[in-house]
C-alpha positions, -999 to +999 in steps of 0.1 A: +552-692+912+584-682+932+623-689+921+625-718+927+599-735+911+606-724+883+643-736+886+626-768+890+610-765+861+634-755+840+653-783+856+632-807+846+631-798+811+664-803+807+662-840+821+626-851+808+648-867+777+670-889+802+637-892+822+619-906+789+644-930+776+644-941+811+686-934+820+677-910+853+694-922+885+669-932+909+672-908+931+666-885+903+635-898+888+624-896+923+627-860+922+613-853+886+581-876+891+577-857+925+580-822+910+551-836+885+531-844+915+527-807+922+532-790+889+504-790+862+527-773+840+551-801+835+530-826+837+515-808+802+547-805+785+558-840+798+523-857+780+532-833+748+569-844+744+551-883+746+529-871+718+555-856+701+574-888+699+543-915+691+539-892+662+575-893+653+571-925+654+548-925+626+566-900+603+580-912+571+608-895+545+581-903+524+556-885+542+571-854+537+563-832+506+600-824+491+598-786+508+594-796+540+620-822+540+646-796+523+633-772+548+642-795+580+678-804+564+680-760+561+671-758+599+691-787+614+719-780+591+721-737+606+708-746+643+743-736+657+739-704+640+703-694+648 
């Protein structure tokens, strides 16, 4: 894998959100989609971000034993400090 791909991965980690909720400029999505084409990598972590979010989807407050939910407040609350 030289430089460069892997700028264009890291790249497209950073836009797969914008790419997801479907605000990429054209021109962009063009480039993200085609960088999918010939990286197996991405196209992993793009299908595990989708199943991240259908099982979002699903999650509950009250799903969540007490622990974990105090434990996720902990986290979100210190993530600037970690």
């Amino acid at each position: 894998m030289t430089a460069s791909s892997e700028l264009a991965c890291q790249e497209l980690v950073e836009l797969v959100t914008d790419y997801l909720e479907g605000t990429l400029p054209a021109a962009e999505r063009a480039r993200f989609e085609e960088h999918l084409e010939g990286c197996s990598g991405c196209r992993a972590y793009l299908e595990q971000m989708r199943q991240t979010i259908r099982m979002l989807h699903r999650l509950t407050e009250d799903a969540l034993a007490p622990e974990a939910k105090e434990e996720l407040l902990r986290v979100f609350r210190n993530w600037k400090t970690a």
